[in-house]
C-alpha positions in Angstrom: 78.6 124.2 134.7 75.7 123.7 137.4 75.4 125.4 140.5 77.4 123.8 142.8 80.8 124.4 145.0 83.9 123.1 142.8 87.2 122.3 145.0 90.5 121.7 143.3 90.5 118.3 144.8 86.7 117.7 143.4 88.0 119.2 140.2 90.7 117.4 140.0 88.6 113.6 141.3 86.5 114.1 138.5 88.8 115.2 135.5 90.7 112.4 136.3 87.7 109.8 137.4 88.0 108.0 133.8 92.1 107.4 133.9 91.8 103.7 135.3 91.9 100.4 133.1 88.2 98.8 133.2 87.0 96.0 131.5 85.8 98.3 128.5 88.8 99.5 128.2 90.6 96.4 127.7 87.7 95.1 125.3 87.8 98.3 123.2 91.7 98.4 122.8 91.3 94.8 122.0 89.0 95.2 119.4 91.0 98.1 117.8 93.8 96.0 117.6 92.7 92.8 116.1 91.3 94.9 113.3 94.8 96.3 112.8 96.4 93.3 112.2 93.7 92.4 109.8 94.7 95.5 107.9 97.9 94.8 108.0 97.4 91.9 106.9 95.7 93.0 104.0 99.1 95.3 103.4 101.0 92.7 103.9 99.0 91.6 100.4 99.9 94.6 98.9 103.5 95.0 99.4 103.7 91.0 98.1 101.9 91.2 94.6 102.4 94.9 94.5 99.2 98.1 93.8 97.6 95.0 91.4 95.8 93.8 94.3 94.3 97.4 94.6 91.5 99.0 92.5 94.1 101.5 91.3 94.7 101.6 87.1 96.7 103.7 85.2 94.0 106.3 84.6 92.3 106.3 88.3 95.6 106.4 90.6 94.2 108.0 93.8 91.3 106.2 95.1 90.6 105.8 98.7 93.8 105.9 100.1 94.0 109.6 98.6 90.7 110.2 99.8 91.4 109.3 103.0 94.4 111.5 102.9 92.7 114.5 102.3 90.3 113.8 104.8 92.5 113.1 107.7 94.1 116.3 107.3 90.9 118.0 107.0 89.4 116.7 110.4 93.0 118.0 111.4 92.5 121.7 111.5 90.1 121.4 113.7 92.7 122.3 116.6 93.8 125.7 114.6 89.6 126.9 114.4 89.5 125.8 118.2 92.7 126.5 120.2 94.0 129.2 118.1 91.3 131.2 115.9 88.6 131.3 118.6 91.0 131.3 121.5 92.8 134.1 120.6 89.6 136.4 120.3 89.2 135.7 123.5 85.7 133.4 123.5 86.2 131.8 126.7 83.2 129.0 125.8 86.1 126.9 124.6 88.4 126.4 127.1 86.7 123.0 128.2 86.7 121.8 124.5 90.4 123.3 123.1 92.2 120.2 124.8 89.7 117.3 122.7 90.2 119.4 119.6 94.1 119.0 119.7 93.8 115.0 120.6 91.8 115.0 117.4 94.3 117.5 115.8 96.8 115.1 117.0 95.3 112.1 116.2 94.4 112.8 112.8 97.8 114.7 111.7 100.2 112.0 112.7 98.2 108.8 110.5 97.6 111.2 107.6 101.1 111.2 106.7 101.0 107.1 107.3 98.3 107.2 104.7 100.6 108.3 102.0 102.8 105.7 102.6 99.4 103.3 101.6 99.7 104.4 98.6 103.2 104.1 97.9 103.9 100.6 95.2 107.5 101.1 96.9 107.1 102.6 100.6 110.8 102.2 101.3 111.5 104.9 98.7 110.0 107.5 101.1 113.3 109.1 102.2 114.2 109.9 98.3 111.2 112.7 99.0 113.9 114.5 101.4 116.7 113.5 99.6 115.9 114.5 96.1 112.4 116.6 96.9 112.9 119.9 94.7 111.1 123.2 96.2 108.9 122.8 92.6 106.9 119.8 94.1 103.9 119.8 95.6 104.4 116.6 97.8 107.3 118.3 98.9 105.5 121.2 100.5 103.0 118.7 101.6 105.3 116.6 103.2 106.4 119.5 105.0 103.4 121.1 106.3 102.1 118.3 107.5 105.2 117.2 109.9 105.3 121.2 111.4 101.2 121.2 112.0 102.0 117.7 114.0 104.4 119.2 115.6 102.6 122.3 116.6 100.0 120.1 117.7 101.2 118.2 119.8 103.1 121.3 121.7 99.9 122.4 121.8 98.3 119.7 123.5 101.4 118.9 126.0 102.1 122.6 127.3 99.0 123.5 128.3 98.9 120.3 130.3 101.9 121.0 132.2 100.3 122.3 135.4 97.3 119.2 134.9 99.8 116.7 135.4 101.4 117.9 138.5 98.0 118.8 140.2 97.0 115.4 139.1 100.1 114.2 140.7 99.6 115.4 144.0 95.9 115.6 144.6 93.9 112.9 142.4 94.0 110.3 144.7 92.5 107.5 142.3 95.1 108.5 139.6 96.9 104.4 139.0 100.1 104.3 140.7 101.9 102.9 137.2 101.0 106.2 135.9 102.3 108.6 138.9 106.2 108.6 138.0 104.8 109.3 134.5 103.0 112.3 134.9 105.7 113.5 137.8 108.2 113.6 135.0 106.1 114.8 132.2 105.3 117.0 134.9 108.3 119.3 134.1 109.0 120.2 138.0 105.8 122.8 137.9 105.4 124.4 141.2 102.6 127.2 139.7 105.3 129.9 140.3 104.6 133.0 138.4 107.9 132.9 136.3 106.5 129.3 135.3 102.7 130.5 134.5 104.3 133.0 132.0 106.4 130.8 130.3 103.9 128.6 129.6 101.2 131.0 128.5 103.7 133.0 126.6 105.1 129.6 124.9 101.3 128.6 123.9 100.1 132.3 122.7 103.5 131.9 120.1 102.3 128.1 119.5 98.6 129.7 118.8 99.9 132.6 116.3 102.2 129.7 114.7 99.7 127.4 114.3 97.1 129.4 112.1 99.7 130.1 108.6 100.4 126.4 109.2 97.2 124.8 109.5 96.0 127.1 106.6 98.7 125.7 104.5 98.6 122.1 105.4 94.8 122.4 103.4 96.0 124.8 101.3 98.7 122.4 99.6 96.4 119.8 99.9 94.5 121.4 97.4 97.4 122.4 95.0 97.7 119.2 94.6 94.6 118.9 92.8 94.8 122.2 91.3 97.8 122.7 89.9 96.5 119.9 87.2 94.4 120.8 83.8 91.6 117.8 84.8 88.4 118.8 84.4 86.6 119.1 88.3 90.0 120.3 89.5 91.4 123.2 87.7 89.8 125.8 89.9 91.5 128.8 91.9 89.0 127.9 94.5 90.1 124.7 95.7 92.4 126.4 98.6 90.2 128.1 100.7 87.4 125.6 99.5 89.1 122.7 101.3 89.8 124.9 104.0 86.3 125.6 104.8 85.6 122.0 104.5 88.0 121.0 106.5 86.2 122.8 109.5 83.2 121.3 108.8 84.8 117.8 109.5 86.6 119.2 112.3 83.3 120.4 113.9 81.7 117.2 113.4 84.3 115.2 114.8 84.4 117.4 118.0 80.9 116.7 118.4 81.2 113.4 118.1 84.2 113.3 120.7 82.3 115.4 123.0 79.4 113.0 123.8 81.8 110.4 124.0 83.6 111.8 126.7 80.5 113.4 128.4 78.3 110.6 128.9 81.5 107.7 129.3 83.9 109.7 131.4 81.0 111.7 133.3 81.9 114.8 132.7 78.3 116.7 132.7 79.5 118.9 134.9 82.2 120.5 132.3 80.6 119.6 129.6 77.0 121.2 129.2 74.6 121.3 127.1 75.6 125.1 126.4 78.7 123.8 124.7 76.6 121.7 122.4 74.6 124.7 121.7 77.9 126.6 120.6 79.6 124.1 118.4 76.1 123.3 117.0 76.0 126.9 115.7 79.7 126.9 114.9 78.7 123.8 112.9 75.8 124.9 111.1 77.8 128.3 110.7 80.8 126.4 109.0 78.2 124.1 106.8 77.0 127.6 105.3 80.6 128.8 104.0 81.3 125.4 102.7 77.8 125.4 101.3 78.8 128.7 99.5 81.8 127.3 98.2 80.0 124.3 96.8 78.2 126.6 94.7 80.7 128.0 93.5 82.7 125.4 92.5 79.7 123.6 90.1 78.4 127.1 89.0 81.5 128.7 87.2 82.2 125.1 85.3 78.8 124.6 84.6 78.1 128.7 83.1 81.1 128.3 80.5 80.8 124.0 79.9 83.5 123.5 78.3 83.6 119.9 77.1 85.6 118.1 79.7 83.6 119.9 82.6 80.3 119.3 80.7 81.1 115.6 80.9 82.1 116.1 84.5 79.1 117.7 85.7 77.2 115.3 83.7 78.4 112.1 85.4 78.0 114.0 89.0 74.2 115.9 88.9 72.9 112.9 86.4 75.4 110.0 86.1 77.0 107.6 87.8 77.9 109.1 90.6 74.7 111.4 91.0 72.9 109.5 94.1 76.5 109.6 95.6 76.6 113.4 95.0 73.5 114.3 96.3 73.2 112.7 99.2 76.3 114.6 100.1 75.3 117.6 99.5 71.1 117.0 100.9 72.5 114.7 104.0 76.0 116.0 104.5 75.1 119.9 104.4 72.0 121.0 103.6 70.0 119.1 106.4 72.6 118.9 109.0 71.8 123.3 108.2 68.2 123.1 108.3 67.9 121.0 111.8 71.0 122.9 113.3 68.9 126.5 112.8 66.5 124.8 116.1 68.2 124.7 119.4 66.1 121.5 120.5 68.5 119.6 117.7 71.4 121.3 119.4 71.4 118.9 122.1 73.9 116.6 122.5 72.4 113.3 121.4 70.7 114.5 118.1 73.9 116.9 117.4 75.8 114.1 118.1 73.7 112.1 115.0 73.8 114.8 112.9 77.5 115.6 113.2 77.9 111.5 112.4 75.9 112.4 109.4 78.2 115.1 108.3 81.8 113.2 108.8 80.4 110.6 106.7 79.0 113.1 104.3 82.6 114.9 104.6 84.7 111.4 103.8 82.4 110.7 100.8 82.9 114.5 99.3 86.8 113.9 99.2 86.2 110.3 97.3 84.3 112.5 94.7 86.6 115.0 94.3 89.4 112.6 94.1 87.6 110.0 92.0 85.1 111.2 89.0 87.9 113.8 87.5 90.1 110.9 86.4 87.6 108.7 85.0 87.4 111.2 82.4 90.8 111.7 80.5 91.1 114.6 78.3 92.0 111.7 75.3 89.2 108.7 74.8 90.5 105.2 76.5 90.9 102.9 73.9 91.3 99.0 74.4 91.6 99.1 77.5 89.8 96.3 80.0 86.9 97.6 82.0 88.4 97.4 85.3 90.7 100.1 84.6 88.2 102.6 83.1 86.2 102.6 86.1 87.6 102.6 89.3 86.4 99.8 92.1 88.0 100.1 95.4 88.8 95.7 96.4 88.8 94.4 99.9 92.4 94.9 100.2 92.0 98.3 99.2 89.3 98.8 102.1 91.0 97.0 104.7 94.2 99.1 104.3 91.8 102.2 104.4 90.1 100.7 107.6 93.6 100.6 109.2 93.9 104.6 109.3 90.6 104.9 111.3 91.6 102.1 113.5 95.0 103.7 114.4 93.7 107.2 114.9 91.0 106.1 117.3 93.8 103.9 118.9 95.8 107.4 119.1 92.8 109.5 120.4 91.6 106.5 123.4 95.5 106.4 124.4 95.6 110.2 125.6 91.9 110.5 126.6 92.3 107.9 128.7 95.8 108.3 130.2 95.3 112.3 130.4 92.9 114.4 131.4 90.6 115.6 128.6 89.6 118.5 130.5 91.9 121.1 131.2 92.0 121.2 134.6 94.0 124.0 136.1 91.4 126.5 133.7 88.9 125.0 135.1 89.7 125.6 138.6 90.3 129.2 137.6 87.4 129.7 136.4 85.1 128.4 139.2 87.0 131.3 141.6 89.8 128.8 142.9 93.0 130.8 143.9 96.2 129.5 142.4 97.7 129.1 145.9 95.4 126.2 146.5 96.2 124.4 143.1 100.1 124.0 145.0 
């Protein structure tokens, strides 16, 4: 933060400068939602002539919408690395970042679950999951996981934010009147009495320690999914904590992203510096490694013993098919986004900002090849069977129901960035020397 003298009330004007409805507001939402009702429209399709309109066959069933599955709740954990793992060690760097990380969290956790549903032939047996789920299945633990990390979540982003509203409340006096009674009664009453100031720290430390087994297994399942089958490219005893360092890496990236967003539209320079680039561009690069490792490892084992289905596997991703897909993954997704994050003058914001573009797409096109390649391969030869269901081609359809997810979740993330402060407040106050007596 530079050298200058912070007041709650100039704290407070300019964490709370970008709440208004401007003109790019207005032509942003707009945008976001004429492109969901394309997408719907293009469900619409597919709940009227049925998964036919999709590129789904009988032998490649998950495509994109599983793809995109997996990669939503990757970019998820982000808010369990950031709020809980480095917040509870006590590495104070984060505090102006832990609130964006749980929007994302947030944001990505709740349409994740939505993106099942995508690939559902018959959506409206969704309840039969918690009728008749049995403890044996897979999708049930998913299914449960999932709903108590979005829950988690979004405790964690609303507690914290208690004392934010009611300061905002009282002293940001450009805050819209429409949204005053709001944040009064979200508000909770908060006077910044002690009793209160322990209940809510004591009520977010649990959330923290909670938070870590869950987010761990939300990936975790993910990955038994996959793993728990014989197909080549996914029988590996890797694939939990594999996903799990992956999902980081996404998380990281989209942080990043988020971060320059906020910076340079909401002008926040002031809160968030240059250093903080610095720090989640070695968290990054540092997160890119252990993937990288786990990469390795998970091409290296198959490829010592080659059995027959892996051999084929391996084949069709270093040399086949889908090699130019695979390596510009792993060259433009990891290995150079590692190089150029070792120099600090990349770990500014605009060319981390590139770079961590660079590795979200790189981490969205991983998942499609570990969901895709594996079941072009059956362990039995196809026989008779029309091309189109030998190799797997996502439609239009099939993309514009994908493209729905990424609209919603941005539609999710500018609703409480732009309503709520992004930066906690109240810590920031504290830490610039302001005495909680003046926060009243």
């Amino acid at each position: 933060m530079n050298d200058q003298h912070f007041t709650i009330e100039k704290i407070t004007g300019d964490l709370t400068r970008h709440i208004r409805l401007n003109k790019g507001f207005h032509l942003w939402m707009a945008f976001l939602t004429a492109g969901m009702l394309i997408c719907l429209y293009a469900y619409s399709l597919q709940l009227r002539f049925g998964m036919g309109v999709t590129g789904l066959r009988d032998y490649v069933s998950w495509g994109m919408y599983i793809t995109n599955f997996v990669f939503f709740v990757a970019t998820s954990l982000i808010g369990m690395l950031i709020s809980a793992v480095l917040g509870l060690i006590g590495i104070k760097w984060i505090n102006p970042l832990a609130r964006i990380a749980e929007i994302i969290a947030v944001g990505f956790a709740a349409v994740a679950g939505l993106v099942i549903i995508m690939d559902m032939g018959r959506p409206e047996r969704l309840a039969y999951v918690f009728i008749y789920g049995r403890f044996q299945s897979p999708i049930l633990w998913d299914v449960t996981v999932v709903t108590t990390y979005l829950v988690l979540s979004l405790l964690l982003y609303f507690l914290p934010m208690i004392p934010d509203l009611a300061i905002s409340f009282k002293k940001a006096e450009k805050l819209p009147v429409w949204l005053k009674p709001i944040y009064k009664i979200l508000s909770l009453n908060w006077a910044n009495n002690p009793e209160q100031n322990k209940i809510i720290q004591r009520s977010v430390r649990i959330l923290l320690i909670l938070l870590i087994p869950a987010a761990l297994s939300i990936h975790t399942v993910t990955a038994w999914l996959f793993a728990v089958t014989l197909r080549s490219g996914w029988d590996s005893s890797i694939f939990g904590p594999y996903f799990v360092a992956g999902a980081f890496v996404a998380g990281c990236a989209a942080v990043i992203i988020a971060m320059y967003f906020f910076r340079y539209n909401y002008k926040l320079q002031d809160y968030i510096t240059e250093r903080h680039f610095n720090n989640m561009g070695k968290l990054l690069v540092l997160m890119c490694f252990i993937y990288l490792y786990f990469n390795f490892n998970e091409f290296l084992v198959p490829g010592y013993k080659l059995k027959r289905g892996d051999a084929i596997h391996l084949d069709e991703m270093l040399a086949g098919r889908f090699a130019i897909l695979f390596w510009s993954v792993q060259i433009g997704g990891l290995i150079l986004p590692i190089i150029l994050g070792l120099f600090r003058r990349i770990r500014k914001p605009l060319p981390l900002m590139i770079i961590s573009v660079a590795v979200l797409i790189g981490a969205w096109l991983k998942r499609y090849i570990i969901v895709v390649p594996t079941q072009e391969h059956p362990f039995l030869p196809i026989q008779h069977e029309p091309h189109n269901f030998q190799i797997y081609t996502p439609t239009l359809t099939e993309i514009g129901i994908t493209l729905f997810s990424f609209f919603l979740v941005l539609f999710i993330i500018t609703i409480l960035s732009k309503f709520f402060p992004v930066v906690p407040i109240m810590e920031t106050a504290k830490e610039n020397g302001i005495e909680e007596g003046e926060m009243k």
